[in-house]
N, C-alpha and C positions, 0 to 999 in steps of 0.2 A: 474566533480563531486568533492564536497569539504567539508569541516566541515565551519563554518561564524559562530562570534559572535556579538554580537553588544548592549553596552550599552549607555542608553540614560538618561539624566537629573541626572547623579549622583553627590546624597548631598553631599559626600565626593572626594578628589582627586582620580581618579583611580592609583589604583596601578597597572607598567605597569609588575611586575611580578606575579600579581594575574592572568591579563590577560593573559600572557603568558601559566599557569599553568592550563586554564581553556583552553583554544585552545589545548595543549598539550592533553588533557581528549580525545579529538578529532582526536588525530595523525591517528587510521584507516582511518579516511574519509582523509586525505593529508597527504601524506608522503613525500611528493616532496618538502616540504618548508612550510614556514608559514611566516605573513606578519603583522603590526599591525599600526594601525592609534589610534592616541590620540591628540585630540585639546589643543589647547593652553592654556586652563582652565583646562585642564584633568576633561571634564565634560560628554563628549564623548568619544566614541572609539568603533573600528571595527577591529576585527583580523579572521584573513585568516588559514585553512590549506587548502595548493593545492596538490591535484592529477593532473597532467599533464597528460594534453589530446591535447589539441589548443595549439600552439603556445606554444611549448617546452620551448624555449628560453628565450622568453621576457614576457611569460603571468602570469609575479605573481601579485597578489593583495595584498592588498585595490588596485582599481583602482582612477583614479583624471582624473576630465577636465584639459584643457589648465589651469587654474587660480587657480588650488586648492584648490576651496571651494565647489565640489560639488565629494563625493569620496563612492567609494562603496566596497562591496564582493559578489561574485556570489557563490553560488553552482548549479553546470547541467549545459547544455547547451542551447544555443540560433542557432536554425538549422534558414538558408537563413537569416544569418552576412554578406555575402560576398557583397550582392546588397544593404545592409541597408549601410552598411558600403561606400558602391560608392556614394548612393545618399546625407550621411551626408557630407562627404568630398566634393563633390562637393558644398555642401552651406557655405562650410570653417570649418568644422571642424576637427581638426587636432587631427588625432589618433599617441598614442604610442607602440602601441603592435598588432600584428597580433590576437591576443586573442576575442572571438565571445564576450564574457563575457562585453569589451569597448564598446558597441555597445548601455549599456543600461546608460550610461555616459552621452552621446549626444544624446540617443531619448530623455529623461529627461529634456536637456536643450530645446531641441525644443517644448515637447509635456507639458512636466510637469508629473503629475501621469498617465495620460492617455497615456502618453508611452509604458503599457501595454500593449496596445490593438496592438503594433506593433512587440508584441514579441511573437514567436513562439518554444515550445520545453518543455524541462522539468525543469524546476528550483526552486528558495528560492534564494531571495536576501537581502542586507539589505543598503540602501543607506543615507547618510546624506548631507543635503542642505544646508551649513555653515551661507548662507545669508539671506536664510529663517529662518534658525532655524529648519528645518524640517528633521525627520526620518521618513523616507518612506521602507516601508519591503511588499513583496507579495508572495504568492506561487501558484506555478502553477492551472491550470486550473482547474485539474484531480487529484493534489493531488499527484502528483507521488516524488516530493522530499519536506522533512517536515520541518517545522520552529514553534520550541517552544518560547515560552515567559511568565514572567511572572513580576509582577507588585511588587517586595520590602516595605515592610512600608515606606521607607523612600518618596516611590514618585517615586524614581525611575523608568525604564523596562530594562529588561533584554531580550535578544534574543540567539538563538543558534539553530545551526542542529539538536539536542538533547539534554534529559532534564540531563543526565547529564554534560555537560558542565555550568549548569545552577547550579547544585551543585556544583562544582567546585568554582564557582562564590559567592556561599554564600546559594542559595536559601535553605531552611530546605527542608529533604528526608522526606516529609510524605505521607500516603496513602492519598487518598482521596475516604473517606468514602461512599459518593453518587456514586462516579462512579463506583468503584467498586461493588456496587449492580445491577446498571446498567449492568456491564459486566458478575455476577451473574445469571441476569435477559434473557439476550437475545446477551450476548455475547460481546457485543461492549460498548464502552463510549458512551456518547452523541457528536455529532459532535463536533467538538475544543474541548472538553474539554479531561484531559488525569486520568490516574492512581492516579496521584500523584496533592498532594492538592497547589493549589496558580499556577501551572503552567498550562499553555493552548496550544494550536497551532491551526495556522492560519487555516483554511477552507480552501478545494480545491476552485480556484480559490474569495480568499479576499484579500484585502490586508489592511496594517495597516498605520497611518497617526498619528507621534506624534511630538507633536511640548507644549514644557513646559513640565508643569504638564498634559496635555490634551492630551489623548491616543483614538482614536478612529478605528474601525474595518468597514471594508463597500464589499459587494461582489462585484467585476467587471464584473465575466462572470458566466449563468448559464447553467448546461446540460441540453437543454429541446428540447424535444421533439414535435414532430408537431400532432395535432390532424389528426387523420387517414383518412378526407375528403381532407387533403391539400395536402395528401402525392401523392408519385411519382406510376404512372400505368404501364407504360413501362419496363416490368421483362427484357429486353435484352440491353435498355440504361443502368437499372441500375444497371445489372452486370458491364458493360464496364466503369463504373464512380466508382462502387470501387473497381475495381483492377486498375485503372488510379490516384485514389485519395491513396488506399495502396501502391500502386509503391513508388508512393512520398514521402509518409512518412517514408518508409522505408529504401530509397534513403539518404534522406537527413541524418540518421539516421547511416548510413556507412560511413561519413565524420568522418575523426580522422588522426590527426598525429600518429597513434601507433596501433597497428593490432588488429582488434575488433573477436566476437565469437559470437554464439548461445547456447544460454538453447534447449534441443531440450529433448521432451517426446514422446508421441506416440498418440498424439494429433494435430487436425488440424492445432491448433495457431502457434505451433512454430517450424511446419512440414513445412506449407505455406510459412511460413518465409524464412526458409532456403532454400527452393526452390525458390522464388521470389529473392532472394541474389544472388543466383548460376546464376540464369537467366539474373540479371541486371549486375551482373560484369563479368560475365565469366569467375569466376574463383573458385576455391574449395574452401568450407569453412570449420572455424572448431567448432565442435557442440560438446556439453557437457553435459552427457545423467546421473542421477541417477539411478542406478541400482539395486532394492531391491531383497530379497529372499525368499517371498510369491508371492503365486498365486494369481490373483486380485488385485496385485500394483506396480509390477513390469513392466515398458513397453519397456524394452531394447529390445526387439525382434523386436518390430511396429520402435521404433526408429532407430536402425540398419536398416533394410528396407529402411527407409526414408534417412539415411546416404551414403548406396550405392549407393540409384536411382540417388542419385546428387553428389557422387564423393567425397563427406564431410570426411573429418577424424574425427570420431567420439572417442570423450575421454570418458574413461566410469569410471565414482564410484563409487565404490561399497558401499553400506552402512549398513551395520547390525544394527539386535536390540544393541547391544555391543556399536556400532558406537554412535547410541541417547543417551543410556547413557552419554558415558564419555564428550560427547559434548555440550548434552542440557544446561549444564550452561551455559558458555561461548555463547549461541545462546541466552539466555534469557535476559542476559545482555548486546548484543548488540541489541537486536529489543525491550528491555526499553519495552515489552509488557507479557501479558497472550497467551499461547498458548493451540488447544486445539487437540495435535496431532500433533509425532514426525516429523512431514513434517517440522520446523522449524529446526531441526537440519539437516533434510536431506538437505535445502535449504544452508545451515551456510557450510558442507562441500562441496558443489558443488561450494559453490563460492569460497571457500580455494583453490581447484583441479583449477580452472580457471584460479585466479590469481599466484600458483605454477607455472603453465605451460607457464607465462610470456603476461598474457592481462590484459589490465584496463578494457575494454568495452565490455558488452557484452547483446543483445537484445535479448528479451525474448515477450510470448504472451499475458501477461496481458493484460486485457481491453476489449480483443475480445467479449467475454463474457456474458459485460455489456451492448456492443451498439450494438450488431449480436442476442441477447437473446437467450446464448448458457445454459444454467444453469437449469437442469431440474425443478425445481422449478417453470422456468417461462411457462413452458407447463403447468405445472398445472392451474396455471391462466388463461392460453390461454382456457382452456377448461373450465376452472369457467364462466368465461365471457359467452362463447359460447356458454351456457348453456343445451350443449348434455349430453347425456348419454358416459362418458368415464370411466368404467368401467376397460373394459381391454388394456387402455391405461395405467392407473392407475395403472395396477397389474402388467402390463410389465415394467413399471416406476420404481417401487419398485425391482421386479426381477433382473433390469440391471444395479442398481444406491445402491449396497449394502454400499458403502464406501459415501454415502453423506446421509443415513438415519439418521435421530435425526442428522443432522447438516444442510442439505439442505432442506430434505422435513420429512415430521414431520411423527414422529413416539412413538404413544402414546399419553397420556394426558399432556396437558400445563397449563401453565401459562396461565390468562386472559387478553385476547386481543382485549375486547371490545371496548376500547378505541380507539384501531387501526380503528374497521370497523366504526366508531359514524365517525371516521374524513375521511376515504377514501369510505366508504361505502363496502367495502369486507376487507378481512385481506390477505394481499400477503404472496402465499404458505412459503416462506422464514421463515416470521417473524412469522408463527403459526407452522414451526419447531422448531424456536429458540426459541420457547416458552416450547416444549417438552424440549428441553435443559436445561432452564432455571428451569423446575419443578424439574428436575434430578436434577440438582446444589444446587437445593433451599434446598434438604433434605439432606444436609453436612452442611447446614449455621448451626452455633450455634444461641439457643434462645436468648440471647441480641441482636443479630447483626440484628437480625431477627425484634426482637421487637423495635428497635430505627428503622425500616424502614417499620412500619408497617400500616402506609398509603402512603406508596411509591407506586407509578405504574408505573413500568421502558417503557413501551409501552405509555403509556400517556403522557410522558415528554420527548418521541422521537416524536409525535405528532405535539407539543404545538412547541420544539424547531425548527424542520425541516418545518414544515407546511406545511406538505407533501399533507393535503385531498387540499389545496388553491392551493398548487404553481402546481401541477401536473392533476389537475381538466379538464376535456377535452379530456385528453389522452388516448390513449389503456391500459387498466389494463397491460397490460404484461410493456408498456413503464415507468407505474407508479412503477409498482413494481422495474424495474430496476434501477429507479433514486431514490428511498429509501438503494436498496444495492449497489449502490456506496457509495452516501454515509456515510454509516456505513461501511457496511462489504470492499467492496474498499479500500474505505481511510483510516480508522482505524485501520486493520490488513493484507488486502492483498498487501497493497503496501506498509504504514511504517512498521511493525514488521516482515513480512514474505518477504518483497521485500527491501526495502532498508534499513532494520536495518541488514540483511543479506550478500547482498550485497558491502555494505560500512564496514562490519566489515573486510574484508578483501580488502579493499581499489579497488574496483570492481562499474567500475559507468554501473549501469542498465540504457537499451534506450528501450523504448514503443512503438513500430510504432502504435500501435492500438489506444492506448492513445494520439493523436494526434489531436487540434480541428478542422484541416483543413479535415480532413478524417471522423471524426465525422458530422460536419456540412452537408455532405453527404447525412452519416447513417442516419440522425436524420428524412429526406427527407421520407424512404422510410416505406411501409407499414409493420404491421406486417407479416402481411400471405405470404411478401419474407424474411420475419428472420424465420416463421418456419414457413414448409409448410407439409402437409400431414404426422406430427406427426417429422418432420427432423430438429432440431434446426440447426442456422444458414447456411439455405437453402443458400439465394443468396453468403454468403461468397466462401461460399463450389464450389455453381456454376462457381467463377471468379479466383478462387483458384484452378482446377482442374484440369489445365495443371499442374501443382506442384507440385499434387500427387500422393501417392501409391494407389491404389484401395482398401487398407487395412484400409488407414486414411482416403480415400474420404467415405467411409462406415461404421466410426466406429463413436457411438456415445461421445458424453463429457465425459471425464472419470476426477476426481480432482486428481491435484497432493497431497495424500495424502499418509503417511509409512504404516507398515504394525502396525495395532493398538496392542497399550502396553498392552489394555485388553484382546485380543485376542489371542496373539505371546509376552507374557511376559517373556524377557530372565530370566538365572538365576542373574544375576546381576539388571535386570529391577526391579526386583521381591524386591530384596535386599535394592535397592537403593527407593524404592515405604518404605518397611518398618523402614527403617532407618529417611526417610525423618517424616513419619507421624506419628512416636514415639516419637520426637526430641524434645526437648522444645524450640528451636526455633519457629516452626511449633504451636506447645502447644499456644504460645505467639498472633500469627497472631489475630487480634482480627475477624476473621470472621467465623472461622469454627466450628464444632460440632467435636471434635477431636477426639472421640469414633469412631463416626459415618464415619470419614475418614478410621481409622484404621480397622476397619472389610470392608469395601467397598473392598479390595480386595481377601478376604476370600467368599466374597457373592458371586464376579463373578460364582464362582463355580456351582450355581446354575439357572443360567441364560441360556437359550438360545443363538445360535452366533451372531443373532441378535440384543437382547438386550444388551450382554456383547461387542458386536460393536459399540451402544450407549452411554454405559456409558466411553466409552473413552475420550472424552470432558470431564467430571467430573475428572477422577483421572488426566489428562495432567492439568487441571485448580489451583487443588489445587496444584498438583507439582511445577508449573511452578508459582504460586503463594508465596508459598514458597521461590524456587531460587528469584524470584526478591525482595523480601522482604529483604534478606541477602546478594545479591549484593549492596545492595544500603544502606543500614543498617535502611529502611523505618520504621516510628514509627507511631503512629495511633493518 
């Protein structure tokens, strides 16, 4: 894992201490070195920070072919280097570095951009072709490590791991007005597009192709899913293929010069994990559990459990409301997003405690989720579809999923989501939550902000952009809905803001075994009713995953990693730091809020239900964390 910058076609000479200064913005993601290419016209350039992972020694970048015209940066890795690497050298090409990262050097010269399709793992690259003239940039499949850019008046583009290195760079800090109504609206931006206006990032699995003035974006791979006639019958094969296809992933995944760790919760994902690890190498691992001090979000006990059944040294930390305070900044301003609930700061110190304790790497269960349809959300569909009477499926849904109401499954009246069902023909349970969401947010907007977006329909133009009712048309509701929240909620906040802006702010490279397309290609195989079966999300995981576990986690449903909510459990400092912020004339400034309407929100809790004061916690973490990022970045409208 690393920070990569990379400009291309600039009207002026690069200055190589600009660049410097803007890799530097970057030092969390490498600390191990930085590296920098600038052509002979200073019209290009690519700078490096390395965290060292592969090849200690010899693996810094930019990398170069034999001939020095074809030189790149990676950030992430490239799992199964070691046979790619036998089969190029055997056709003669001569590598410098034991490093995984050289490997997309010489696919390149063999394949060209279709080199891609020979890479496996989590990455962002940015590569230039001297004899082509060509900048070639991709990110991974799933989205798991990000790559901004954005396009200068002059003609120019610019690239980086993050947009601030893009400021750094020159680009203007400004919001961007649309999206952030979007993210008002239902949470998330529109896919690529971000916070802040002129800059963009790549799509899970796009990549970019610039060669001159002529910048072009095109998708390589897509998560899709197989219509439920094609899918696999056999519930006993196809336990045995995915716990043969997650071996591997997971496998490959514990390759590291330098001693890797687990996130471990009280959860299947990253229970399974840690058990499948203990099981492949035989040896004890060590697991890093957050520790809250409410009832219903704390899972140190389920996790301890899972710690001893496999021998794990389990690190534990602790994190108070106190803790989100004094921290939430500094987590805002490295996940560059909105958050809607202190889980972002709890995520920011668990990966501080990781990397204190002396690791770069550490695999976590993201993804599981998305392709097992663990999210209660998508049982509701499953039963929309199904078109039973699920009543007291419904009521037990609600009962046992208190910490994902008004964010996972809808609670209340929304926003209009017509537009959703005109193009899929239903509205996935998700997105007619985030629409509850969205109505709550809506009644903090101030009246301008409100009225310059007043034939906006943020559900319509997630639509129009994803082509969600086209591209997913055939599929099982519960598959469609799942490939709408990747990607949004996925790509947009659970893996950049909450997983790698967290992550990398303490120079901590995260590994996905679930997020892998070799183990997907699988998943994607099998029917619904083995992801959930008689009311049990992710049935067949659970089934292949059973030697693993405790009888506590093989039985316990999805629970999110989410704190103990500020509207709920607001310390005295929480309290302080809520009225300090929404008094402020900073905040005053933001041009989106109703600032009244902010500043009594939480004098109102008072009169809510735990319920709906559990709801509105998304609204005060939004405008908080709206705020912090406004003034980190010194964003102007």
């Amino acid at each position: 894992m690393c920070g990569i910058i990379g400009i291309h076609q600039s009207r002026q000479a690069i200055d190589s201490a600009l660049l410097a200064r803007a890799a530097d913005s970057l030092y969390h993601r490498g600390p191990d070195g930085a590296g920098y290419y600038i052509d002979a016209e200073k019209r290009h350039a690519l700078a490096h920070r390395r965290l060292s992972i592969i090849d200690l020694a010899t693996g810094g970048q930019p990398l170069k072919n034999e001939t020095d015209d074809i030189i790149a940066v990676v950030n992430g890795e490239f799992y199964g280097h070691e046979s790619i690497r036998s089969t190029l050298a055997a056709r003669g090409h001569v590598f410098a570095t034991r490093s995984d990262s050289e490997i997309l050097i010489h696919l390149y010269e063999e394949y060209g951009v279709d080199c891609i399709a020979h890479l496996r793992g989590e990455f962002a690259f940015i590569l230039r072709d001297e004899k082509r003239g060509l900048t070639f940039a991709a990110r991974d499949r799933f989205g798991i490590k990000p790559l901004f850019y954005t396009r200068p008046q002059d003609g120019s583009l610019l690239l980086a791991s993050e947009a601030k290195a893009l400021f750094a760079l020159g680009a203007p800090a400004r919001w961007d007005m649309d999206s952030f109504y979007s993210a008002a609206s239902m949470q998330y931006t529109l896919p690529g597009r971000t916070l802040f206006r002129g800059i963009s990032q790549l799509k899970p699995g796009e990549m970019l192709l610039a060669r001159g003035a002529d910048v072009q974006t095109r998708s390589y791979w897509e998560m899709d899913f197989l219509p439920e006639s094609e899918t696999e019958k056999d519930e006993t094969a196809a336990t045995d293929a995915v716990e043969a296809a997650l071996k591997d992933a997971l496998q490959t995944r514990l390759a590291a010069d330098v001693p890797v760790c687990f996130h471990l919760s009280g959860g299947l994902d990253s229970s399974g994990l840690l058990g499948l690890a203990t099981h492949i190498t035989g040896r004890a691992q060590d697991a890093f559990t957050v520790r809250f001090h409410h009832d219903g979000y704390d899972e140190y006990d389920i996790a301890a459990e899972t710690a001893a059944l496999h021998g794990a040294r389990l690190h534990t930390v602790d994190v108070s409301q106190d803790d989100l305070v004094t921290h939430l900044p500094d987590a805002v301003r490295a996940g560059e997003g909105l958050a809607i609930n202190g889980h972002l700061a709890g995520k920011y110190l668990l990966n501080r405690a990781i990397r204190a304790a002396g690791f770069k790497v550490a695999l976590s269960g993201e993804g599981s989720d998305e392709i097992f349809a663990g999210y209660p959300h998508l049982r509701q569909d499953l039963w929309a579809q199904e078109g039973a009477d699920a009543t007291a499926q419904q009521a037990r849904l609600y009962a046992t999923n208190g910490a994902s109401a008004g964010v996972q499954i809808a609670l209340g009246d929304g926003l209009d989501t017509r537009a959703v069902e005109t193009a899929m023909g239903y509205v996935p349970a998700f997105l007619a939550a985030k629409a509850t969401l969205g109505l709550r947010l809506h009644g903090v907007l101030g009246a301008a902000f409100r009225m310059q977006h007043a034939q906006s329909d943020a559900y319509a133009a997630l639509m129009a952009d994803t082509r969600a009712g086209e591209v997913t048309r055939g599929w099982h509701a519960v598959n469609r809905s799942a490939w709408v929240w990747s990607k949004t909620a996925l790509a947009g906040y659970i893996l950049r803001t909450l997983g790698d802006g967290m992550d990398m702010a303490h120079s901590v490279e995260g590994r996905l075994p679930f997020l892998d397309h070799h183990l997907f290609d699988t998943v994607r195989r099998l029917p619904v009713s083995m992801k959930i079966k008689n009311g049990c999300e992710k049935y067949i995981l659970r089934r292949a995953l059973k030697p693993y576990l405790s009888e506590t986690v093989y039985n316990r449903q999805k629970h999110p990693f989410m704190a103990p909510p500020v509207s709920l459990f607001a310390s005295g400092r929480l309290r302080e730091m809520l009225g300090d912020s929404f008094s402020s004339a900073s905040f005053a400034a933001l041009p989106f809020f109703d600032t009244a309407a902010a500043r009594a929100l939480p004098a109102r809790l008072e009169e809510m239900d735990a319920r709906e004061r559990a709801a509105q916690e998304p609204v005060l973490m939004t405008l908080l964390t709206a705020h912090v990022l406004g003034q980190s970045f010194g964003l102007s409208a």
